[in-house]
N, C-alpha and C positions, 0 to 999 in steps of 0.2 A: 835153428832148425827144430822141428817139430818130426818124430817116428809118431806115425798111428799105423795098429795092428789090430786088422780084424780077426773075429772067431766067430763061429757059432751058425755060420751058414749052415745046406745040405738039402734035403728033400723032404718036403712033408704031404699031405692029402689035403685037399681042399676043406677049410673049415677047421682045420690044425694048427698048430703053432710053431713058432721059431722065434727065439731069442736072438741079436746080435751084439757083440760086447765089441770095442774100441778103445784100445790101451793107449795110453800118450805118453812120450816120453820125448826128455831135453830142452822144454820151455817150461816156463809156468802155464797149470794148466787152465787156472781161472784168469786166465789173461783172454781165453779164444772161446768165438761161441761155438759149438759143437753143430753139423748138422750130418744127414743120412741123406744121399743120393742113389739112383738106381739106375741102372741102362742096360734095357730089353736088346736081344738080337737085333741087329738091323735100326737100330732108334738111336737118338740123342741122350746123355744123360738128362732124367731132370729131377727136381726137388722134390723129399719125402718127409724127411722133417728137420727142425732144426730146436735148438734152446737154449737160453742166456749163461751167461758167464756164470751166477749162482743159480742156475734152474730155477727160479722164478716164472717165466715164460715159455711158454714152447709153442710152435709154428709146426702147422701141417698141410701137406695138399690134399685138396677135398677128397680123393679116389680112397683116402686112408686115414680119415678121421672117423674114431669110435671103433675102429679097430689096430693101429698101431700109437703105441706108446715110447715117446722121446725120454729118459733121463740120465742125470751124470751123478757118480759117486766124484768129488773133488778129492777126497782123501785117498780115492785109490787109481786117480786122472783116468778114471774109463767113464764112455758115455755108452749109455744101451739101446737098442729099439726092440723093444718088445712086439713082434708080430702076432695078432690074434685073428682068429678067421681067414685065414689067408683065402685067397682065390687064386686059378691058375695065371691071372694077370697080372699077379704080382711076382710072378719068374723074370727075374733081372741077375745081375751081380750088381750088390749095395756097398755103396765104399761109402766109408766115415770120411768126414771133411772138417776143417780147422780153417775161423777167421781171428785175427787178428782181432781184440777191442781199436774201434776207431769211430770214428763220428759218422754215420749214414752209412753203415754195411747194412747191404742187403743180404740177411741169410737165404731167400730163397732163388740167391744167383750164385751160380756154379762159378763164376768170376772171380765172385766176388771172398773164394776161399784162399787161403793161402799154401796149402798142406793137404793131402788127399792119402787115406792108405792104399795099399792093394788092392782091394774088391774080394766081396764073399759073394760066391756063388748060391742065389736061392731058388729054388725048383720047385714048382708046386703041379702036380699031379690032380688031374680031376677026377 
């Protein structure tokens, strides 16, 4: 079993920022790739970013490239999404997500995770 605990949601102003942090705990943590999910009222979850076992790589969906940033501290098993420029569309609750290392994971399928935390709620004000 795999705990992830998010922090760092809350409310910011359009063009502001918000950090998200993602604590893991009871696997090894460079065993899973890390990725960030989001799910607006009324919507489906779907993929926002994701990054390799040593942070090497990282995967984003286009609505949130050149403004959010995926990485992990392995020494301290938390992965982050650094939010920059937010816009009001990006008001979701973002839950951190864990796959397993395995041959052809798709990080940017919700399936395709093994571990999912809580969800932080992000609110973005115009």
């Amino acid at each position: 079993q795999v705990q992830l605990v998010e922090s760092g949601g809350g409310l910011a102003q359009a063009g502001g920022s918000l950090r998200l942090s993602c604590a893991a705990s009871g696997r090894t943590f460079t065993n899973y790739f890390m990725g960030w999910f989001r799910q607006a009222p009324g919507k489906e979850r779907t993929f926002v970013a994701a990054i390799t076992l040593s942070g090497d790589s990282t995967y984003y969906t286009d609505s949130v490239k050149g403004r959010f940033t995926i990485s992990r501290d392995n020494a301290r098993n938390t992965v982050y999404l650094q939010m920059n420029s937010l816009k009001p569309e990006d008001t979701a609750v973002y839950y951190c997500a864990a796959a397993q290392l395995r041959s052809g994971v798709r990080v940017t399928i919700a399936s395709q995770y093994d571990y999912w935390g809580q969800g932080s709620q992000v609110t973005v004000s115009s």
